[in-house]
N, C-alpha and C positions, 0 to 999 in steps of 0.2 A: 774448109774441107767438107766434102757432103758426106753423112755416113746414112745407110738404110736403116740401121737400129743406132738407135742411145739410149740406153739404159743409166739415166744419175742418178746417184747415189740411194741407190735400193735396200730398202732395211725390209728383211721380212724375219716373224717373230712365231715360235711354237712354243708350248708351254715347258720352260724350264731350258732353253735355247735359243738364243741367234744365229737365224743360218746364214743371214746376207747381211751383214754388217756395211750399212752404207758405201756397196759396192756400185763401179763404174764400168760400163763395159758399152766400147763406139764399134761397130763393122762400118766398116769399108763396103761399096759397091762392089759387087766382083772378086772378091778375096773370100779364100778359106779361114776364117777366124778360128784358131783354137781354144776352148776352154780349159785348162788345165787346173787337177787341184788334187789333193787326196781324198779317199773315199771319205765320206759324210764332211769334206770342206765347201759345200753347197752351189754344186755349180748346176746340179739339176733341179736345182728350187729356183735357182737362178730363170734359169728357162721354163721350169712351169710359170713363173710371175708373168715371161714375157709370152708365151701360151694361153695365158688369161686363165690357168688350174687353181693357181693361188691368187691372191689380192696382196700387194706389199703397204705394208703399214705406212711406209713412207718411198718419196721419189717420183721420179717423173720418166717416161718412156715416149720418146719419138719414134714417129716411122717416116723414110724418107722426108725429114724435119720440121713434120709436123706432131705437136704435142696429142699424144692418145688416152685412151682410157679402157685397156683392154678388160673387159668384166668377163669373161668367158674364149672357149676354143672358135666359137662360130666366130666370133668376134675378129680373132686371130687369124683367121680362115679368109674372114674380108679385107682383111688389112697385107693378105700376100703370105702370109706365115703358114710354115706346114712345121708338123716337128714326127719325127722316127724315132719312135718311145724304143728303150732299153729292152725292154719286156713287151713284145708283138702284141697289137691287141687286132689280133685275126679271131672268127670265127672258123675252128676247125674243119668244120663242114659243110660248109661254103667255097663256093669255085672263088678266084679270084677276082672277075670280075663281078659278084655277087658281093666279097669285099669292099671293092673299093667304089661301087655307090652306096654303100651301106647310109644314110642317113641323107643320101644327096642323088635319091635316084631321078634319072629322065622318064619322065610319061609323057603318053602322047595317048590322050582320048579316055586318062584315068588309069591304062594299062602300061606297067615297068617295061619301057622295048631296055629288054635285055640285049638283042642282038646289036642295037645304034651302041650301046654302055660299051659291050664288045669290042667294035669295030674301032672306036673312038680311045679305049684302052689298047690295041695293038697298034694302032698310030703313033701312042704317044712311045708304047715300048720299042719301036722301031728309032723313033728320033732321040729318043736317048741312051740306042742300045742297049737294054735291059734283057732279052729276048726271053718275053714271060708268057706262059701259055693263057690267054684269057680264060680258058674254060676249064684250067686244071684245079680240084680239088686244092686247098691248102692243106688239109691232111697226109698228101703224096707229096708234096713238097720238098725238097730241103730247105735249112735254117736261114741258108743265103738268097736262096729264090723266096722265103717267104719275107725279107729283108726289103726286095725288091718292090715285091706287093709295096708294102709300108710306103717305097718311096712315088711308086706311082698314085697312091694314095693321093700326096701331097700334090703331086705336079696335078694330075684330074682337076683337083681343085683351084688352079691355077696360083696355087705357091709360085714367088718368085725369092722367099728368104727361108731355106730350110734348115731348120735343126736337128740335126747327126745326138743321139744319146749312144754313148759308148759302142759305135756300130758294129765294132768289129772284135767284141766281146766272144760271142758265140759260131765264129765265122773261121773254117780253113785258111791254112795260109792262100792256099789258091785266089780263095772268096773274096780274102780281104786285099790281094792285088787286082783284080776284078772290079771291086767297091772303088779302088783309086781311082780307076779308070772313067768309072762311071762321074764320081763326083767332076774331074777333073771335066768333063764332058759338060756336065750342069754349069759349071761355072763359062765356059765357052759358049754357051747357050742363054748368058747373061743371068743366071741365077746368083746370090750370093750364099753361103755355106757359115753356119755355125758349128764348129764340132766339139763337144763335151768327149775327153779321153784323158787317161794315162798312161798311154803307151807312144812312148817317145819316139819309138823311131818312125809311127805314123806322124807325128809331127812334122818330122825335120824333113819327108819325102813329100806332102801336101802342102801345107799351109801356109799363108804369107805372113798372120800375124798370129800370137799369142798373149792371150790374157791371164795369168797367172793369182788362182786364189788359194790363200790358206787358213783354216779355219773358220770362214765364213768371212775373211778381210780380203778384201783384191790388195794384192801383191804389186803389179804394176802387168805394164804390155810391153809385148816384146820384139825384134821383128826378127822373125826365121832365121834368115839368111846370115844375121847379127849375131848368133848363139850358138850354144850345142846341147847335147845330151843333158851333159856334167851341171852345166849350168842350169839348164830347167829343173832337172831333178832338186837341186840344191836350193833353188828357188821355191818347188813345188812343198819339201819337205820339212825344211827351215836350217837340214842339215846336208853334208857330204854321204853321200850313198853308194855303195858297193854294186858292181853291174852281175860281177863273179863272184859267187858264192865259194869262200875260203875251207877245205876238208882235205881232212889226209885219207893214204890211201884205203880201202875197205881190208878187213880183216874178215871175210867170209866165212860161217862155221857150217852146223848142219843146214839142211834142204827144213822150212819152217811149211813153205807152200808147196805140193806137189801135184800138177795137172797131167793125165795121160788121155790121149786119146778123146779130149773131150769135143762132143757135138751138143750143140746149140739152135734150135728152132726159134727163130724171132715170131712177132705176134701175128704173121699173115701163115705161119708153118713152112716157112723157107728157112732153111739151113744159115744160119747166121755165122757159128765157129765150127772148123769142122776139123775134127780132128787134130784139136790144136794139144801140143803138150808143151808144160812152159814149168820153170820150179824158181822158188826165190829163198837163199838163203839168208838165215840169221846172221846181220851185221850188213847186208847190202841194199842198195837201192835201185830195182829192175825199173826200166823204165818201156814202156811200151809206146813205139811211133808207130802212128798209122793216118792215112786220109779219114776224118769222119766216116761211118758208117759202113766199115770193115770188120764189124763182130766186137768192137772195144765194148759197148755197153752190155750187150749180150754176154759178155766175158766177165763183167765187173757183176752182172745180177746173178749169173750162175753160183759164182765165188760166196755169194752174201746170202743169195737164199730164195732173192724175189724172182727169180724165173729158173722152173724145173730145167732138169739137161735132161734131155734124150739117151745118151751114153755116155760111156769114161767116168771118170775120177778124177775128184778134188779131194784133196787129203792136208788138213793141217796137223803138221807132225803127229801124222799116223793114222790119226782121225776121221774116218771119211764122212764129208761133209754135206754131199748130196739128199744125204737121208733127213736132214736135220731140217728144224724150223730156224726162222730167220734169230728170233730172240737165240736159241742155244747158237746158232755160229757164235752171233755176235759177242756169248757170253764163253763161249771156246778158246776165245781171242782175235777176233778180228774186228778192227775197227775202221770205219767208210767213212771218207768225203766222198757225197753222192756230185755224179758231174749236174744234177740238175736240181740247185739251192732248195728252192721253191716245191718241186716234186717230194721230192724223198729226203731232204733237208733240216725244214721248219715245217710246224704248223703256226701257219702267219697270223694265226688269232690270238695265237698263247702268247704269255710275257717271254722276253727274249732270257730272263730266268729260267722259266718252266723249261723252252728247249734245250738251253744245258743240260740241265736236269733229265731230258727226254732217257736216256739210255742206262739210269741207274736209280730212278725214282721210286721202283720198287725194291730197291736194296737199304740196306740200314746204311749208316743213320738219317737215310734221306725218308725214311718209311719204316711204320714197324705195327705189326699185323694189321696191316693193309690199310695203317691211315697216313696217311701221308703228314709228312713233318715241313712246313713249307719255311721254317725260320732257316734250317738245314739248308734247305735247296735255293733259296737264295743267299747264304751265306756263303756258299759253295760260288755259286754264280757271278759273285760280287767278287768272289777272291779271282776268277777264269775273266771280266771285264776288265778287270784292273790290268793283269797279267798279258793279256791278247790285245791290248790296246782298243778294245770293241765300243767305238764312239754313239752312246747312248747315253739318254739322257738319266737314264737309270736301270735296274736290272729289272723295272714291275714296268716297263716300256712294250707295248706292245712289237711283235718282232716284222711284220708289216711294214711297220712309218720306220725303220732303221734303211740305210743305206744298203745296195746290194754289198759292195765290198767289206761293210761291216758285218752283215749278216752271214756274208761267206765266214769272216773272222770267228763267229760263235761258233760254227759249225767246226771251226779246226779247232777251238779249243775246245769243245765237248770231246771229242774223240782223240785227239791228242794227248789229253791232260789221263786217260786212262791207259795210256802206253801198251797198245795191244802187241802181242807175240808178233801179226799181222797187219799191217796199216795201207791201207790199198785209200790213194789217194788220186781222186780222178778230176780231170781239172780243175788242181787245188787251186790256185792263183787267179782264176778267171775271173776280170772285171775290179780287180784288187788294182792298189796304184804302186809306185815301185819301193816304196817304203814300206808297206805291207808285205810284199814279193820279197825281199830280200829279209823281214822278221819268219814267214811263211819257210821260204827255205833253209833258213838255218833252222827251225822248228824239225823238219823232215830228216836234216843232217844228224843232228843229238838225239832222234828216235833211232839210226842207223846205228849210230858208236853207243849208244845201249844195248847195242846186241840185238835189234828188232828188226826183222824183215820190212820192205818197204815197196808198195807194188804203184808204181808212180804213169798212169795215164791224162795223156797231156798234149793235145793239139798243135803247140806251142816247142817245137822244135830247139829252139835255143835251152829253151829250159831244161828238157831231157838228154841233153848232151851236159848241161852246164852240173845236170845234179845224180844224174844216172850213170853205176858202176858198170853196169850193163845193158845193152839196147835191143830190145827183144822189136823186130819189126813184125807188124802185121799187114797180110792182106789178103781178103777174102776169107777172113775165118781161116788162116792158119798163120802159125808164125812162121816166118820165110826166112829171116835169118838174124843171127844175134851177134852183135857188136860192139865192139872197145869202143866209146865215145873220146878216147883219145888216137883211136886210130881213124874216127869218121870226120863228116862235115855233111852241113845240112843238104848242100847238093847231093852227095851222094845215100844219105837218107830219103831224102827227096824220087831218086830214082828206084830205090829198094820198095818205097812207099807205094809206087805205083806200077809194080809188077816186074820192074828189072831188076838184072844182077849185080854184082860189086865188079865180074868181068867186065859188063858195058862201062861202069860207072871210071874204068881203069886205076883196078885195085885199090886197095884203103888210100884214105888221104894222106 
């Protein structure tokens, strides 16, 4: 059998961790290979090793069957490897074709012909249908075209084996049937495909083979077509996993959230929410569907403090909230999972401690006349690790070198574990594997049957049907219509989402 990569038995080692536990991993020519595993079970150390980011203490790595020695990316880059990191590494204010020579420009007489980099980038986005604007800004972008960047990236430098990290993490459903397309193109075009996920049902629609790790051990391989869901998750987790999150009905009391009439300026002074009013009561779970960049985040900053409103009212129980700094919301009652980890999150320098601690470090007994008590706050931290299952090697761990899906974890139990009146949680589950996803939504359920409002924004369609009392659709900055997610279905969300009504949709489902 030829394979493009062999990866044997790879051990790589951090201080007070094994993340690759003498793992094996063979691609095929021409096949989509999946990675599977839960978050912090090392599938993307796996791939920095064969990146040449890490060095593995031990094993051996073939390309097209012969034995390598990858010391570095250039290295990788010569060897036909591209890899599409989880976290974009674009310069913002850079066009994209300004990107994608970035390190690897063409001169001719000493001088960058920008326009040949150009011409030679719209070729290639033509032959693998991408259709990417050479010359547009990555700051105007969206998240899926800035994706695209990445992948022309690789191909420019004539990758022939690319590595997919969790692609369709931050991606519309639009995007990421889009992304299908695309891959499936690359591999008709004789490329072969690594893909690092935990979302199953990209699996079962791409992929020819799966490799399955769990805790830093390869599990075994699998072939697609030979499985299903039930069985990889079972695989992936060690255990049987729930797809539908189990709740009885909501018991709704007063209005906790109350929005009227509210307008929103995004950061260019275009109207973001306009005149939206939307209210959530104590004991249920609103869930908000919308296409990306339809006022959700504009919505979520207004709410929390980070971005002024123009007009209307936010009122929590009674409160009006507008006026206030961000610290008094937050200490009002309202607690955020921000949709973006790393933003508004962590600060990725501090112990993954310290940002539990972020939201109540100057309260007793975490602090008292302003010294801070740090036995307190990693005490605290250590009991919210254990509890959240947050795979670190310890709570004085920088929050950085954690896994994204674990670091997402910190973040729901800092704000969870203080059970606010309000819990506005905004792509909680993004980039989490389905064993986290289904700890995550029972989390959000038992904030609801405490009697806590729950303002749930979420990309991810099935989720918000699967865990929302109520479905508040948006688009264009206003809410357009609100619905029983036992009277709907994603199609017909799907068309409410983009400007029609439930008449064309022909009435509830």
């Amino acid at each position: 059998m030829e394979y493009v990569i062999e990866m044997l038995d790879i051990r790589k080692e951090f201080p007070g961790i094994v993340a690759n536990d003498n793992i094996t991993l063979q691609v095929k020519k021409g096949e989509i290979h999946a990675l599977l595993g839960e978050n912090g079970a090392g599938k993307s150390t796996l791939m920095n090793v064969l990146f040449g980011l890490y060095q593995p203490e031990k094993g051996q790595i073939r390309v097209n069957g012969q034995e390598v020695n990858i010391t570095d990316p250039n290295v990788a880059n010569d060897l036909g490897i591209g890899m599409v990191h989880q976290h974009f590494m674009l310069v913002q204010n850079f066009t994209v074709t300004e990107n994608i020579i970035l390190g690897n420009e063409p001169t001719r007489t000493g001088k960058i012909n920008i326009k040949k980099a150009a011409q030679d980038i719209q070729e290639l986005s033509n032959q693998y249908g991408l259709s990417v604007d050479p010359y547009a800004k990555i700051q105007d972008i969206s998240v899926g075209m800035q994706q695209r960047v990445e992948i022309l990236k690789t191909l420019y430098r004539g990758a022939d084996i690319l590595i997919f990290d969790e692609p369709t993490a931050a991606l519309t459903p639009q995007e990421i049937t889009e992304l299908i397309q695309i891959m499936k193109k690359l591999i008709q075009e004789g490329k072969s495909i690594i893909l690092i996920t935990h979302k199953l049902k990209e699996i079962m629609s791409v992929c020819d083979r799966c490799t399955i790790i769990r805790k830093g051990v390869g599990v075994g391989t699998v072939n697609v077509q030979e499985t299903n869901p039930d069985e990889l998750a079972a695989l992936m987790v060690g255990r049987e996993v729930h797809f539908k999150t189990e709740k009885k009905t909501a018991t709704p009391k007063e209005a906790v959230l109350t929005i009227k009439e509210l307008v929103v300026e995004d950061s260019r002074g275009v109207e973001a929410v306009s005149s939206l009013d939307l209210s959530v009561r104590a004991g249920e779970i609103v869930g908000i569907a919308g296409v990306d960049g339809n006022g959700q985040t504009e919505l979520i900053e207004a709410i929390t403090g980070l971005r002024k409103i123009k007009s209307g009212s936010i009122t929590l129980k009674n409160q009006e909230l507008s006026t206030l700094s961000t610290r008094k919301i937050t200490e009002s009652g309202i607690g955020h999972i921000p949709q973006d980890r790393h933003k508004h999150g962590l600060v990725l320098d501090y112990t993954i401690g310290e940002n539990i601690g972020l939201q109540t470090y100057y309260q007793k007994p975490m602090s008292k006349s302003g010294i801070l008590n740090y036995k307190e706050m990693y005490k605290k931290a250590k009991e919210l690790i254990a509890e959240y299952d947050v795979r670190t090697p310890s709570e004085f761990t920088q929050a950085r070198s954690l896994s994204g899906g674990n670091q997402q974890k910190a973040i729901i139990a800092r704000e969870v574990d203080r059970s606010p009146e309000l819990l506005i949680a905004a792509q909680p589950t993004r980039g989490l594997d389905v064993g986290a996803i289904e700890f995550i939504h029972k989390k959000l359920i038992e904030e609801r049957d405490k009697g806590r409002a729950v303002l749930l924004v979420s990309l991810e369609l099935d989720e918000v049907i699967n865990l929302s009392d109520r479905i508040a659709v948006i688009y264009e900055g206003k809410i357009v219509d609100i619905v029983d997610p036992k009277e709907t279905n994603e199609q017909e969300l799907g068309l409410l989402m983009a400007g029609g009504t439930r008449e064309k949709a022909g009435g509830t489902a």
